[in-house]
N, C-alpha and C positions, 0 to 999 in steps of 0.2 A: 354230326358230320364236321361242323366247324372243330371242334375238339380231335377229334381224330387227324383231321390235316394238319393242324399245330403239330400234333403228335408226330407225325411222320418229320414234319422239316425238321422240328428241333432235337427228337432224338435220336429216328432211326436212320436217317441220313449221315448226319456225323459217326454213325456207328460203322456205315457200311464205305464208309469216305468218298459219297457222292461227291462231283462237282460237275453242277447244271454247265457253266462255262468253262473249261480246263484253259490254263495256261498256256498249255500245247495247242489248243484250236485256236486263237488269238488270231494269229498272222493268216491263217484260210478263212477268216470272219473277215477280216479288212480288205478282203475281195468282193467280198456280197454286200460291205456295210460303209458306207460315203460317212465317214465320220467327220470330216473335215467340212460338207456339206450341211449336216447337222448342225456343229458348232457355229460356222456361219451365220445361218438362220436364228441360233438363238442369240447370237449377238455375244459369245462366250471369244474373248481375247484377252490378251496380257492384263493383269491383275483384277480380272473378273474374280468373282465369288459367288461359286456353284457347287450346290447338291446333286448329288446322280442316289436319288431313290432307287432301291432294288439293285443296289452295285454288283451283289451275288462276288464273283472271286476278283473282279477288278479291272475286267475288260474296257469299260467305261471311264472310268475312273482314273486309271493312270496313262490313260489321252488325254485325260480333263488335264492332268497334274502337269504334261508337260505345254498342253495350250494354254494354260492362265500364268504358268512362270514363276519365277521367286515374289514378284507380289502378289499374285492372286490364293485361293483358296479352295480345295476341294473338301465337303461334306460326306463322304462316301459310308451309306446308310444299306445295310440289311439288317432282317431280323432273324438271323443263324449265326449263331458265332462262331463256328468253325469255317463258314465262308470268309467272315472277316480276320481268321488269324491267318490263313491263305492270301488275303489281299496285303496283307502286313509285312509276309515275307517277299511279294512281289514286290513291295516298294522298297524295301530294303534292299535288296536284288538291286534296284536302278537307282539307289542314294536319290529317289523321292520323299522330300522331307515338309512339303504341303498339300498335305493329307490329311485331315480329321477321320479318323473310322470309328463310326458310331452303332453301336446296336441298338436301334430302334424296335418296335413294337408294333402289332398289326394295327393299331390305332395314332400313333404319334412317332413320326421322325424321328421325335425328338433333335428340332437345329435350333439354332439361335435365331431370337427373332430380330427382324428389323435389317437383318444383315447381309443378309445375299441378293445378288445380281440375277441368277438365274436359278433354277429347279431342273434337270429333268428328272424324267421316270419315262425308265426304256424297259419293254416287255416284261411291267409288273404291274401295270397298273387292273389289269382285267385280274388279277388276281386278289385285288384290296376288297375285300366283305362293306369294309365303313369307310367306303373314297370317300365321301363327303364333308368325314373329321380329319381324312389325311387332307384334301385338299383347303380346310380350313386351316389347317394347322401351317402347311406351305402358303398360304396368304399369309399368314402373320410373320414370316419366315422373311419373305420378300419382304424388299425395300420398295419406296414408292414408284412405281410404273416398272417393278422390274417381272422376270419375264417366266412362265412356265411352259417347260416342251412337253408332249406323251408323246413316244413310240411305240406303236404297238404294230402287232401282225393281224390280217384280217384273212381268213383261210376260207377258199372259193363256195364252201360244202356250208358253211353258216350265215350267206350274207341275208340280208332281209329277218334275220330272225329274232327270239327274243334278247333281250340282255341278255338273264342266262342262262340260255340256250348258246350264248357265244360264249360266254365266260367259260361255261363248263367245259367248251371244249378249248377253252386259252388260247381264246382270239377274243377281237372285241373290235366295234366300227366307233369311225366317226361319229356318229350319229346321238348315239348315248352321251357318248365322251364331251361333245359341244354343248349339248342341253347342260351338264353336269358343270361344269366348267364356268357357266353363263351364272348357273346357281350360286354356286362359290365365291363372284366377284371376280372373272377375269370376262376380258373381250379378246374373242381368235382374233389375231390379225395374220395367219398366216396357216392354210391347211397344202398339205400334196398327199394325193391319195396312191403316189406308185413310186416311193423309192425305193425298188428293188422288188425283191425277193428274199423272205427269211433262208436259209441256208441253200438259197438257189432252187426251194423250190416252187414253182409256179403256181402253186396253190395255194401258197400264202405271202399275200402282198402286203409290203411296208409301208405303213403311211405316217405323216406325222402332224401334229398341230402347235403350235406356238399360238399363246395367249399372257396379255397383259393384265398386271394387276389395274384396275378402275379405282 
C-alpha cells in the first residue's frame, strides 16, 4: 500500500498535471486561512529562518518569503518534483529570490541542521508513515529553543478515533500529535483547537500547535 501511494504522487500525478493547491485558488484560501495569525504565533518575522514542510505548489511558502524579508530564509520542502518546479516559477513571477526548494523524501527533509528558527508543516503531517524520523530530523534542523508549528484539519466524522482511522481519512487530532511531539523533544507551548474551517467547511476544523525545542 505504501508503495502504491509513492506511486501515485510521484508519477501518475505529474502525469495527469495535478496540483492539490492551484495558484488560482491562493487568493479564496487567504479567506478561510489567517496566515498572518499563524506567523504570529510561530514567532516567524523579519530575518527569521523557516521550513514550510509539505510546501506542495507554494501557497505557504511565498507568504513565508515576503514575512521573513531580504534577511531571512525559506526552506520550502515537498517530495514531488513537479510541485516544486511549479513553486519555482511562482517565485520567479514575484522576483522571490529567498527561497531554498528542496525535494525531500518520505523520511528526511533533508534541511540544514542547527539553522532555522522555525519548521512548519501545514496539512501534511497526517500524511507522514515515519513522523517520528521526520520530526527527529526537524529537531536537529532547529536551533536552540527554536520552534515547531503542525496545522492540520480535524473533520467532525473521525474525532475520538484511532490514529489511523484519522489518517486514513487525512485528518488527524491533537491528541496523537502532542503525545508525538513530547516524544521527539519538543514542549507545546501553545495549542488552538478552532482557527477556522478547512475550505469553509464546517466539518473540518483547523487547529494548530506550536512546540519548542527542550
Amino acid at each position: 500500500m505504501k508503495f502504491l501511494k509513492q506511486f501515485i504522487l510521484v508519477f501518475l500525478l505529474p502525469f495527469f498535471g495535478f496540483a492539490q493547491y492551484a495558484e488560482h485558488d491562493w487568493e479564496e484560501r487567504d479567506k478561510w486561512m489567517d496566515t498572518a495569525f499563524i506567523f504570529e504565533k510561530a514567532g516567524v518575522t523579519q530575518g527569521t529562518y523557516v521550513a514550510d514542510i509539505g510546501c506542495h505548489e507554494g501557497y505557504l511558502s511565498v507568504r513565508l518569503a515576503n514575512a521573513v524579508g531580504a534577511r531571512g530564509r525559506v526552506f520550502a520542502v515537498d517530495v514531488v518534483a513537479h510541485r516544486l518546479e511549479t513553486l519555482k516559477e511562482a517565485l520567479k513571477t514575484r522576483d522571490l529570490q529567498n527561497v531554498n526548494v528542496i525535494l525531500g523524501d518520505y523520511e528526511d527533509p533533508k534541511l540544514p541542521e542547527n539553522e532555522l528558527d522555525v519548521v512548519i508543516i501545514m496539512d501534511t503531517y497526517h500524511e507522514m508513515t515515519n513522523y517520528m524520523k521526520i520530526l527527529n530530523h526537524v529537531n536537529m534542523a532547529l536551533k536552540p529553543e527554536g520552534t515547531i508549528v503542525i496545522v492540520e484539519k480535524l473533520k467532525s466524522n473521525i474525532k475520538g478515533k484511532s490514529r489511523s482511522e484519522q489518517t486514513n481519512a487525512h485528518s488527524l487530532s491533537t491528541k496523537y500529535v502532542k503525545e508525538e511531539l513530547h516524544k521527539a523533544g519538543f514542549k507545546v507551548t501553545y495549542k488552538n483547537n478552532d482557527l477556522g474551517h478547512w475550505k469553509n467547511d464546517e466539518d473540518k476544523v483547523i487547529w494548530m500547535l506550536v512546540a519548542k525545542k527542550e
